[in-house]
C-alpha positions in Angstrom: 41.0 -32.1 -35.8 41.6 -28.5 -37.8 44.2 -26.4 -36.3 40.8 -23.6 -36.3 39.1 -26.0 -34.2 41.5 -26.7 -32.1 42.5 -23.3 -31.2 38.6 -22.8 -30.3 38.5 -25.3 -28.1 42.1 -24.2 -26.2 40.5 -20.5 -26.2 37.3 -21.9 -24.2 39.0 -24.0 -22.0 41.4 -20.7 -21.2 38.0 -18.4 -20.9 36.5 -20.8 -18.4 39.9 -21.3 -16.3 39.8 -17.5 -16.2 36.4 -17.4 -15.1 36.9 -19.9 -12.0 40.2 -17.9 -10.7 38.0 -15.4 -10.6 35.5 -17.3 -8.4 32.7 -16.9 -11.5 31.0 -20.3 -12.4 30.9 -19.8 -16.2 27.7 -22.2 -16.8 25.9 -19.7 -14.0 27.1 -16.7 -15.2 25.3 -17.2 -18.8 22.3 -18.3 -17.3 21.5 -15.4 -15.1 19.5 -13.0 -16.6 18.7 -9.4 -15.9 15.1 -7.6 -15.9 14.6 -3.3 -15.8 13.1 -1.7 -13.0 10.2 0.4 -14.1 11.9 3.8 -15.4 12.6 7.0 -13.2 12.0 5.1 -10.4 14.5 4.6 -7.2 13.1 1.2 -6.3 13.5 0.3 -2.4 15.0 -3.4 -1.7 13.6 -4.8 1.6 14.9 -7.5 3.6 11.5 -9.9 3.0 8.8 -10.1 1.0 6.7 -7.1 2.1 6.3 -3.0 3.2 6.3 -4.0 6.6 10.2 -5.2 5.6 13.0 -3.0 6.8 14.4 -1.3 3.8 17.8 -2.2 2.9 19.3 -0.6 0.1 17.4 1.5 -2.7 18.1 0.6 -6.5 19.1 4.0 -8.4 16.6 4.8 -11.7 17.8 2.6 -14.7 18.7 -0.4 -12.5 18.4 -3.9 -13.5 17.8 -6.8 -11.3 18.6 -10.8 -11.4 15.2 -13.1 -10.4 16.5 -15.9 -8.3 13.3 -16.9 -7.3 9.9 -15.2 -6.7 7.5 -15.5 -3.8 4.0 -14.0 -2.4 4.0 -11.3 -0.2 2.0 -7.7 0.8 0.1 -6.5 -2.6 1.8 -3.8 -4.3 0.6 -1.5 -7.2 3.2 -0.3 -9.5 3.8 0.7 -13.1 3.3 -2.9 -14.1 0.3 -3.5 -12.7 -1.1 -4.5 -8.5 0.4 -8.1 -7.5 1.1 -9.6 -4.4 5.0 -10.8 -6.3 8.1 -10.2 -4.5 11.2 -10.9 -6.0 14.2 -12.3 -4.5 17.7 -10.5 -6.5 20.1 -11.3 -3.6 20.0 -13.4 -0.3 18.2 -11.6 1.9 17.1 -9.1 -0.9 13.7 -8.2 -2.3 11.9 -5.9 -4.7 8.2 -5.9 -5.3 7.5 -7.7 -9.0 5.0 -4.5 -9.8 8.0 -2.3 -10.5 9.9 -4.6 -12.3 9.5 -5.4 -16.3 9.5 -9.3 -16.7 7.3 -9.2 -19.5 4.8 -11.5 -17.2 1.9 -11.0 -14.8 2.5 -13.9 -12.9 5.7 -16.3 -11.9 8.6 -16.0 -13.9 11.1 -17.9 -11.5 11.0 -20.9 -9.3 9.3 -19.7 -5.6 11.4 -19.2 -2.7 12.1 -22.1 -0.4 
């Protein structure tokens, strides 16, 4: 083995040490990916899949939101179109799928269990 390859493979093994002091699974970090919440918009988060939800936080404009897994709920219209798609970004944790951009009209995640 190449002293170039070697030192690669060290470096990794550091970078993914690192990661799990820190609590940070490095295969799920890389895997999670982030989708834009429809511009100029302050995007509620409610505590189920639905208006009738208590709201829990609101997302600031220029926000960007993980998709853990997607489920139906009350039909909202937003800037990308009317569905019914709630989106789970934390536990607990959802924004309807009309104001965000995943590039999809339909399920882009597993559903909710």
């Amino acid at each position: 083995m190449t002293s170039r390859r070697r030192l690669s493979i060290l470096l990794a093994a550091a970078a993914g040490a690192f990661l799990m002091v820190l609590g940070v699974s490095p295969t799920a970090t890389a895997a999670t990916r982030y989708y834009p919440v429809a511009p100029d918009v302050r995007l509620n988060v409610r505590s189920g899949p639905g208006t009738s939800y208590t709201i829990v936080r609101v997302l600031p404009e220029g926000a960007r939101v993980p998709i853990f897994c997607q489920t139906p709920g009350t039909t909202v219209t937003g800037p990308y179109g009317t569905s019914n798609i709630w989106d789970n970004i934390a536990n607990g944790e959802f924004v309807a799928d009309a104001y965000v951009n995943t590039g999809s009209d339909g399920y882009i995640a597993s559903r909710c269990g």
